[in-house]
N, C-alpha and C positions, 0 to 999 in steps of 0.2 A: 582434570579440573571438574568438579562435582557443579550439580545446576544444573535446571533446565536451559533448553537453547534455542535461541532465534534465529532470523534472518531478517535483515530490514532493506529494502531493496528500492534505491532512491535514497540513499539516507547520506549527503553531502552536504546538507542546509535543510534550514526550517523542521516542518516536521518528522521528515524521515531523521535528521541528526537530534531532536527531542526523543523520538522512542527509540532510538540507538543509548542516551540515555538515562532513560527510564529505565530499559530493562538490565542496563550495567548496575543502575542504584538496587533494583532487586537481586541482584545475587544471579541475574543469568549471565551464560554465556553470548555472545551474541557476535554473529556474521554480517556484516556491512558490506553493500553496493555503492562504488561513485564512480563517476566516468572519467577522471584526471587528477592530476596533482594535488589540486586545491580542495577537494572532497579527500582527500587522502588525508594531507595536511589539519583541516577539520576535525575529522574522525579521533585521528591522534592525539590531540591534546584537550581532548574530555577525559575528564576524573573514570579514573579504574577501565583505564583502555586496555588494561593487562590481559583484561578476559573476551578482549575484541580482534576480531580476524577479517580485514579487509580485503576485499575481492573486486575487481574492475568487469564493471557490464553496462551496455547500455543498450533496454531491452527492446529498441530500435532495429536491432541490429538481429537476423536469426543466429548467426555463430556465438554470438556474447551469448545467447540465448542456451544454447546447448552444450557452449564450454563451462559455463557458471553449475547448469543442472549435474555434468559431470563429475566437479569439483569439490561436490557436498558430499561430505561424508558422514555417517551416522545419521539418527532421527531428530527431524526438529520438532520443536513443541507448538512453537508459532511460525509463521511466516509472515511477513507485510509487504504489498507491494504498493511504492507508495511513489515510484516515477508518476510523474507526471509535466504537464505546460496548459499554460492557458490560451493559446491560439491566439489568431485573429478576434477581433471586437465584433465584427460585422460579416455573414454569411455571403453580403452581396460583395464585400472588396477580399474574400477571401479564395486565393488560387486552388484551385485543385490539389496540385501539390503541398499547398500548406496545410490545407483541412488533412489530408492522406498523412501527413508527419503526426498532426494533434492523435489520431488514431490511432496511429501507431505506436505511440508513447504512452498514451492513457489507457487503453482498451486492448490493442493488438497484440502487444509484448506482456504486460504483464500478465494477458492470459497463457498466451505462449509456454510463461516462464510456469507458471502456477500451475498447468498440467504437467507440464514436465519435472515441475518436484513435488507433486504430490505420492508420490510411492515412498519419498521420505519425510512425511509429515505421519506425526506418532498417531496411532489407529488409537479409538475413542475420547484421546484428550486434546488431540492435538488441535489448531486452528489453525488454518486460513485464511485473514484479512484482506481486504482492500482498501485502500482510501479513496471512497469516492467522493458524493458530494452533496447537497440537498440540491442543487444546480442539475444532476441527475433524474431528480421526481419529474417523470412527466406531468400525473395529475396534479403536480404542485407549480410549475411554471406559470406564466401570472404577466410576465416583463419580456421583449424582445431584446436581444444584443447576446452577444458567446453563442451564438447557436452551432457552433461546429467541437467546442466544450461542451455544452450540455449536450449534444447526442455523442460524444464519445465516452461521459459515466455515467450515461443509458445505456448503453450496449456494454459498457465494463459491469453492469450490474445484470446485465445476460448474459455476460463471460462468467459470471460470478456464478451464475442460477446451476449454468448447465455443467463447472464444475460439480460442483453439491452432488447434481440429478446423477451423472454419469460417474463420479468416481468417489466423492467424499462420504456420501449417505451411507451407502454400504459399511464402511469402515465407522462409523463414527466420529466424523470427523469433521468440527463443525467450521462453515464459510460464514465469512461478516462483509456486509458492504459498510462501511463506514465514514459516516459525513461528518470531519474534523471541525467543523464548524469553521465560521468569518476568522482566521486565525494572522497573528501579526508576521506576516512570512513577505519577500518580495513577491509572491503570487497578493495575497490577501491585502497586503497596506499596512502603514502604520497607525490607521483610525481603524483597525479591525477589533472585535470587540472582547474576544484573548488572545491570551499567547501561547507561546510553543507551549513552553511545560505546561498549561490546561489544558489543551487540545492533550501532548501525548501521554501526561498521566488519565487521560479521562478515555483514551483511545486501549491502553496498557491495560486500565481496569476490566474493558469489557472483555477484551481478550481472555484476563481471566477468570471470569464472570461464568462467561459462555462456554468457555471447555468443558469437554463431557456435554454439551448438549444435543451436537451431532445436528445442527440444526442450520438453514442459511435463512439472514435477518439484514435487513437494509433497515439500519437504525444512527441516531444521532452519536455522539461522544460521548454524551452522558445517559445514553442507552435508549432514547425515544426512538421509536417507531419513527421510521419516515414514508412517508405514502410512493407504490410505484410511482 
């Protein structure tokens, strides 16, 4: 099957099942992550699922983590990693353990995953996304409340950096942090100020925007700059 190819990693709901797709409306092929039935189910019955190839991870987990990098075969053009949760509300009623899950889900795993398949992400076109956050901007923080989310896509945007620095640069091969915007997702609400298909045709665009830039950029959906 001719096409470039994805991977969208988190993509059972919201915006990871909008850029799963997005990039089926373009003409790619694309590999899909859910962690059970019901993300299975999902997947499946989106328009031109012919050219979709579903795979079980959950990048919590190290084994999901090294079975999934295993199982890819051939070069991707894109990758997304786009697990995530929004934690505890509050840093002071937030357990130890709960803060250590939000990390591990948003920050820990998908960098995990992201060094381990970047040797199969195509050299000068390929990308590397993330879906981070504007909730990530330190210099842009302003409001108290999520502080166990907003430092976990601060350091996913350090996970991000030192991909780039240590193994993307070289190759050409550019890394995006990407802040999906207030999106109508059960993360975001239903008073959120777009929706999936905005968020991921405006996340898909830059993607292809940016290839061939070989470059790492913490920017909006619709390509603004967002400040560390």
């Amino acid at each position: 099957m001719s096409g470039p190819s994805g991977l969208v990693v988190g993509a059972s709901a919201g915006i990871g099942l909008g850029l799963v797709q997005a990039w089926l409306d373009a003409g790619w092929r694309v590999i899909a992550t859910v962690r059970d039935d019901r993300g299975e189910a999902a997947l499946k019955a989106l328009p031109r699922a012919d050219r979709l190839t579903i795979e079980r991870c959950d990048v919590a987990v190290q084994a999901d983590i090294e079975a999934l990098a295993a199982r890819i075969e051939g070069l991707l053009d894109g990758v997304v990693l786009n697990a995530g949760i929004i934690g505890p509300p509050d840093i002071n009623v937030a357990s130890l353990d709960e803060a250590e899950h939000v990390h591990r889900v948003n920050a820990l795993g998908p960098a995990k995953l992201a060094f381990a398949l970047i040797d199969k992400v195509r050299d000068q076109t390929g990308v590397v996304a993330f879906t981070s956050s504007g909730m990530g901007s330190i210099s842009e923080t302003s409001a108290p409340g999520y502080e166990v989310y907003r430092a976990s896509k601060a350091a996913q945007n350090m996970f991000a950096r030192t991909l780039w620095v240590n193994e993307a640069k070289a190759r050409g091969i550019a890394v995006l942090s990407i802040d999906p915007g207030w999106v109508q997702t059960g993360m975001g609400g239903p008073g959120a100020s777009i929706t999936v298909a905005q968020s991921a045709a405006g996340i898909v665009e830059q993607i292809r925007e940016r290839a061939g830039s070989g470059e790492h950029r913490f920017i909006s959906w619709r390509g603004v700059e967002r400040a560390w």
